[in-house]
C-alpha positions in Angstrom: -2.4 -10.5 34.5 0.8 -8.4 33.7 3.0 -10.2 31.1 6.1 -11.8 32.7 9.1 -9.4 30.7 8.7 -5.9 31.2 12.3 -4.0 30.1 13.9 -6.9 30.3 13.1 -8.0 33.9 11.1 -10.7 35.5 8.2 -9.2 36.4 5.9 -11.2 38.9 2.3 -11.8 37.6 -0.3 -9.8 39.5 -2.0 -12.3 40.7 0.5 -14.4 42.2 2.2 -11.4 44.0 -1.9 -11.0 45.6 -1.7 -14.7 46.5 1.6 -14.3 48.7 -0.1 -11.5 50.1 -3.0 -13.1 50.7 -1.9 -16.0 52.1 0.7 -14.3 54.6 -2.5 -12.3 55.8 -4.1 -15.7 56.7 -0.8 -17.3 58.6 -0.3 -13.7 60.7 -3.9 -13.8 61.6 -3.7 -17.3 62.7 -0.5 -16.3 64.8 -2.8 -13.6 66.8 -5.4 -15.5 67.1 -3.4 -18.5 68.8 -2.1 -15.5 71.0 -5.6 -14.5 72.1 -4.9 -11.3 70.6 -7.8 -9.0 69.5 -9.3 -8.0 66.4 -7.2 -4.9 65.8 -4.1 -6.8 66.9 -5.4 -9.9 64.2 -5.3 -7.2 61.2 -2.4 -5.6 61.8 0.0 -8.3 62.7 -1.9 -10.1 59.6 -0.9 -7.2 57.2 2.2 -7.0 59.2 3.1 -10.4 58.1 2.3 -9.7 54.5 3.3 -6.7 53.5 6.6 -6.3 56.1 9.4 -8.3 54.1 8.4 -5.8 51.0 8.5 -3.0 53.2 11.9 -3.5 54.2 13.1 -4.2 51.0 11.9 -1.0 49.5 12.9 0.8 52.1 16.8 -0.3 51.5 16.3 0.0 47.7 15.0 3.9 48.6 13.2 3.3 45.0 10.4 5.2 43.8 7.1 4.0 45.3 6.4 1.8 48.0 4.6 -1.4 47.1 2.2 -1.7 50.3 0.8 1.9 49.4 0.5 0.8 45.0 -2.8 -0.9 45.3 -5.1 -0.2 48.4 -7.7 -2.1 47.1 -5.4 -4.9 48.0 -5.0 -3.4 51.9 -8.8 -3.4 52.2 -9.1 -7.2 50.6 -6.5 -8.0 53.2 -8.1 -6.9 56.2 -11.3 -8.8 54.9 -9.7 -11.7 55.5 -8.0 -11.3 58.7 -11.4 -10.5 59.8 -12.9 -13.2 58.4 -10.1 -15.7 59.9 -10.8 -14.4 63.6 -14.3 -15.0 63.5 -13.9 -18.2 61.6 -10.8 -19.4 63.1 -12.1 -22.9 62.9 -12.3 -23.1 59.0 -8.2 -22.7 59.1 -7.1 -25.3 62.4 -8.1 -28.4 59.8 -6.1 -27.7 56.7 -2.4 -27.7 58.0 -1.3 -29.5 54.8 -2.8 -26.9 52.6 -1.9 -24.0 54.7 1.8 -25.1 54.8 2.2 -25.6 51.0 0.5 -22.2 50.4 3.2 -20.5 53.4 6.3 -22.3 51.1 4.7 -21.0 48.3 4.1 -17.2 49.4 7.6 -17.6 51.1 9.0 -17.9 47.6 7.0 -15.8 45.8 8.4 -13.5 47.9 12.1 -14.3 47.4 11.3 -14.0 43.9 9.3 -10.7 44.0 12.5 -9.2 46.4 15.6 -10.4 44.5 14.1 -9.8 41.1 13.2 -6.0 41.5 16.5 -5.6 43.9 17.7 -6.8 40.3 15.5 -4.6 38.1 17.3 -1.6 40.0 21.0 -2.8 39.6 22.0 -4.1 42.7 25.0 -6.6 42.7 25.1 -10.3 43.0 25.0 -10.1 46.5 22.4 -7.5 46.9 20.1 -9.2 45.2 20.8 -12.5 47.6 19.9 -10.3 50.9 17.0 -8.3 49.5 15.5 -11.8 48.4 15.9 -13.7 51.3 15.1 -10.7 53.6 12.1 -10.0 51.6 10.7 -13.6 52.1 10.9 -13.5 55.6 10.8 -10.2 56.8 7.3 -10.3 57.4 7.4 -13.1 59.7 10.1 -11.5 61.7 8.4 -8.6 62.2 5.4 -9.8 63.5 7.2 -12.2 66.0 8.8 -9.3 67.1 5.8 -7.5 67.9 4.6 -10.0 70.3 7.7 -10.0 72.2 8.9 -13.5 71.0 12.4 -14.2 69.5 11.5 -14.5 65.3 11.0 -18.2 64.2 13.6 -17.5 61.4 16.4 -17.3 64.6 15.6 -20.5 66.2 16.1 -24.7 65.3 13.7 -25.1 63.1 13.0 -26.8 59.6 14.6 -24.6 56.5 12.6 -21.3 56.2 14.8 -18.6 56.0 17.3 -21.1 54.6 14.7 -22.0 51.9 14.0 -18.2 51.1 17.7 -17.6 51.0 18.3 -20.7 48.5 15.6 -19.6 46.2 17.0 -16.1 46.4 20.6 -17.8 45.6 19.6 -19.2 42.4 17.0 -15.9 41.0 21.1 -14.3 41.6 22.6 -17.1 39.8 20.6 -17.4 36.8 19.9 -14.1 36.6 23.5 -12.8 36.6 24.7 -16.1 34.3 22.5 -14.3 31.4 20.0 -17.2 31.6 16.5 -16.2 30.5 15.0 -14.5 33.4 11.8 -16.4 32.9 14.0 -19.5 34.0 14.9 -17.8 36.9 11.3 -18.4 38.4 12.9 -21.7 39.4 13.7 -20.1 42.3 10.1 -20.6 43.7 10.7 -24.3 42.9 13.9 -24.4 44.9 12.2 -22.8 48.1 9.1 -25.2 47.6 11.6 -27.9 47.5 14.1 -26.9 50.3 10.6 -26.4 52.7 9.5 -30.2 52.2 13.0 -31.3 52.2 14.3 -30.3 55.3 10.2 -31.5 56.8 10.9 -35.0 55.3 13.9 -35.6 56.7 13.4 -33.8 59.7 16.4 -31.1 58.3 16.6 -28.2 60.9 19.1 -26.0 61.5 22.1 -26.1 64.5 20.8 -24.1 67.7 23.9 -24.7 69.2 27.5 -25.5 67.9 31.2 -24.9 69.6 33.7 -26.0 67.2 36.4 -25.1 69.8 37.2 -28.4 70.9 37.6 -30.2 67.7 39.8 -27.1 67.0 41.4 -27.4 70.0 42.0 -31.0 69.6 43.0 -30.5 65.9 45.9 -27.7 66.7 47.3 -29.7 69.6 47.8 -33.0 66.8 49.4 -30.8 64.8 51.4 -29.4 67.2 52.6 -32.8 68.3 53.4 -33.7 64.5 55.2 -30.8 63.9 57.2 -31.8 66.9 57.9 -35.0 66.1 58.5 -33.9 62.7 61.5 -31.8 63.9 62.9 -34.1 66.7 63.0 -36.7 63.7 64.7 -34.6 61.1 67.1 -33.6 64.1 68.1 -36.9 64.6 68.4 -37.8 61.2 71.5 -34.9 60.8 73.0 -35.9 63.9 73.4 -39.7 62.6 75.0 -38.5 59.3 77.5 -35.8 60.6 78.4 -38.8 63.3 78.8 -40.6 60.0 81.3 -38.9 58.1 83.9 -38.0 61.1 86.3 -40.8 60.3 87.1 -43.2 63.0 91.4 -42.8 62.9 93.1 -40.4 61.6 96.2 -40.8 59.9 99.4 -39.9 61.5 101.8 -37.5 60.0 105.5 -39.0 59.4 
């Protein structure tokens, strides 16, 4: 296992990184298989799923090395198992709880892994926000996309991409605030966190919102205060110049 500090920067042990690999494999082979896809379709949407958000990311960063093509011992472990999970789909349909804690978990893992080296090679505060989050979810979006289905991380759901882009938010945070960077692994608690949150209390986010009305509504109150506003201040100066004018005037001898 690689120590956590390397220069100065977080770096994620190896075989963490291999579990959030692993286990995207698994949840994109499960996608095909629930499509009735085939066994070709299975591994590649599988190592789609795993390896996209990392693609992505290095892709922007145009750093050296890619990290899908570092260790191909990992590719072929992959396909192992999305082979394994299309002929033994049945093992995976009865461990939902397990399977969902392990997605939160490789979702930040993730995060981490994409706003820590988006930090290692000097990207701003901001940067290192978008590479995270994008890097969690990336994956999932691009195997949705390959179906022909709108990505899960567009639509009402519970907090996924939200989750990814909270745990990215504090990695940024800590990181930039000169905390220890070990600390900054909180950032996998925060998307572990967020993910059961927004389940327990049914949390998902707004499909559809128009704020017009209320905006509409708002400017028209203000309107009509400003308005009265004015008439009152008008009348206000007409009572005290009718005020001062004197009611006689004195007569000259």
């Amino acid at each position: 296992m690689e120590q956590l500090f390397s220069d100065g920067v977080l770096t994620v042990p190896f075989g963490a990184d291999f579990f959030s690999v692993a286990v995207g494999v698994i949840t994109g082979a499960m996608f095909a298989c629930d499509r009735k896809l085939d066994i070709v379709g299975t591994i590649v949407l599988g190592l789609m799923t795993a390896y996209g958000g990392g693609i992505i990311r290095d892709l922007l960063l145009q750093d050296d090395g890619v990290y899908f093509m570092e260790h191909p011992s990992v590719i072929l472990i992959c396909i192992g198992l999305a082979v394994f999970v299309f002929y033994f789909r049945g093992l995976f349909r009865h461990s939902g709880q397990l399977l969902f804690f392990a997605d939160a978990l490789s979702v930040a893992l993730f995060a981490l892994a994409g706003a820590n080296k988006a930090f290692a090679c000097g990207e701003g505060f901001v940067m290192v926000v978008i590479l995270g989050a994008l890097t969690s979810v990336g994956g999932g979006a691009l195997r949705d996309i390959s179906v022909g289905e709108t990505p899960g991380v567009f639509q009402r759901s519970n907090f996924y991409a939200v989750a990814g882009f909270g745990g990215a938010l504090v990695f940024a945070a800590m990181a930039f605030s000169g905390a220890p960077l070990v600390l900054a692994a909180a950032c996998v608690f925060a998307v572990v966190f967020l993910r059961y949150l927004s389940v327990y209390f049914d949390g998902k986010t707004a499909d559809e919102a128009d704020l017009t009305p209320k905006v509409s509504r708002g400017a028209r109150a203000a309107k009509d205060f400003c308005a009265e506003l004015f008439h009152r201040a008008t009348l206000h100066r007409r009572r005290e110049s009718v005020a001062r004018v004197p009611l006689f005037r004195k007569r000259k001898d």
